[in-house]
Each structure stands twice: as structure tokens, then as C-alpha cells.
C-alpha positions as CSV (number, residue, x, y, z in Angstrom):
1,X,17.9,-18.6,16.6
2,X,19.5,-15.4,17.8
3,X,18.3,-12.0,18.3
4,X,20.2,-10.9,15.8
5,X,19.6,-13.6,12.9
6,X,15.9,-12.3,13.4
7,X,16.6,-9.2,13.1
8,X,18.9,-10.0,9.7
9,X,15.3,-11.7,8.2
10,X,13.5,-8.4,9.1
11,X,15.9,-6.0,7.7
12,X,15.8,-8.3,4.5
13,X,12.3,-8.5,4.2
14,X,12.3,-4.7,4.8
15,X,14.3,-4.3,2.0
16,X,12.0,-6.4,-0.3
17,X,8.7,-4.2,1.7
18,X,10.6,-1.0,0.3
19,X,11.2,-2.5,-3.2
20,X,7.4,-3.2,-3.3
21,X,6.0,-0.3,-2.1
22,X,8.1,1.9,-4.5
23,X,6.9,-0.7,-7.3
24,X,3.0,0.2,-5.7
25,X,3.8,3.9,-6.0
26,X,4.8,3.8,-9.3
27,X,1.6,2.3,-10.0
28,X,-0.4,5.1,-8.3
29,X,1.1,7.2,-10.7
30,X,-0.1,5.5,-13.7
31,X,-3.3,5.1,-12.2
32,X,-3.6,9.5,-10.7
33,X,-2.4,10.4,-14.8
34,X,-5.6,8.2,-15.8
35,X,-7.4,9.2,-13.6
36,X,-6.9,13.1,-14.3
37,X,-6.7,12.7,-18.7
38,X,-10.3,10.8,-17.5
39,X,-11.6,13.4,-15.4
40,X,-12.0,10.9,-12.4
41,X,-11.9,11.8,-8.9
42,X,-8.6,10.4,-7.2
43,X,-10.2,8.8,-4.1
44,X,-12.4,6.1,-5.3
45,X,-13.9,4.3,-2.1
46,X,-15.3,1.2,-3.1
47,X,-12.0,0.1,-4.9
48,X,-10.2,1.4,-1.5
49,X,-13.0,-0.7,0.3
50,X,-12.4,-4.4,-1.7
51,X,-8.5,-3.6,-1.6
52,X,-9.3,-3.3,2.5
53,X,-11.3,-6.8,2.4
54,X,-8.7,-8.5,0.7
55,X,-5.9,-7.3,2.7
56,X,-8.0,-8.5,6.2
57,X,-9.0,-11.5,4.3
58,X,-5.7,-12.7,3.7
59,X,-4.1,-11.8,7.3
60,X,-5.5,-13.9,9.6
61,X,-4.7,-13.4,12.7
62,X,-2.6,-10.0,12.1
63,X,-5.8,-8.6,10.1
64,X,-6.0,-5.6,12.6
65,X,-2.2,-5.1,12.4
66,X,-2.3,-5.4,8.8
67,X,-5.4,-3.1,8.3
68,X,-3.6,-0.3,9.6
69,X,-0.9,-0.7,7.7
70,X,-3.4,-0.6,4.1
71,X,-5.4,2.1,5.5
72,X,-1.8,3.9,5.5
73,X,-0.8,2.7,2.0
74,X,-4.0,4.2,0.4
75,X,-3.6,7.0,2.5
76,X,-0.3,7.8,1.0
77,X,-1.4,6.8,-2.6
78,X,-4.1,9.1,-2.3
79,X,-1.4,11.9,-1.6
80,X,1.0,11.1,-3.7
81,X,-1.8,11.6,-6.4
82,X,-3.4,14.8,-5.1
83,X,0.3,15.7,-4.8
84,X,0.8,15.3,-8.8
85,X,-2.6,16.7,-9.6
């Protein structure tokens, strides 16, 4: 395999990363508007915590790699729903 077939996968699975996370964003919406008609504080640590074990869980190897990556998802989340508060 060439240098540049591998980099065809990534920029596919990229594309599909992008799709997802905008998909997970929209969700964070839903859940901030909940959150604020319920009076619930936005950061909610011990759901941020089991998403964290799952993610490590399920990464094997990559778990520090892929760690990072969730601790910047939720950090975003959280923003996006101070951001709409």
C-alpha cells in the first residue's frame, strides 16, 4: 500500500469523524436545553467520568491517545453548552 492510499482511508474516515462529531454536538444541544428548562448544572462529572472509562476501555492500546482526544470532546461540549446558556 502507498503513502497515498493511506492517506485516501484517513481523509475518508475524517470525513465520517466530522459527520459524527457534528451528530454528537447536536446532541449536546438537546442535552444543555434540558439541562437549563431542568435547572441542572451543565458539567456533570461522574457522567463525564463513565463516558472517560468507556472510551479507555474500548481503546486498547491507543487508550492514552484516545483519552485525550474524549477529554477534548467533553471539553468542547461543555462549551458549546455554556456557549448557548
Amino acid at each position: 500500500m502507498q503513502l497515498t492510499d493511506i492517506r485516501a482511508q484517513i481523509d475518508g474516515i475524517d470525513d465520517q469523524i466530522t459527520a459524527l462529531l457534528i451528530k454528537r454536538m447536536d446532541c449536546s444541544k438537546q442535552v444543555a436545553a434540558i439541562k437549563k428548562a431542568q435547572g441542572l448544572p451543565i458539567q456533570n462529572i461522574a457522567r463525564e467520568d463513565e463516558i472517560m472509562r468507556k472510551a479507555t476501555k474500548k481503546s486498547g492500546e491507543y487508550a492514552p491517545y484516545i483519552s485525550g482526544i474524549y477529554r477534548d470532546i467533553l471539553k468542547v461540549s461543555r462549551k458549546l453548552q455554556e456557549d448557548m446558556g
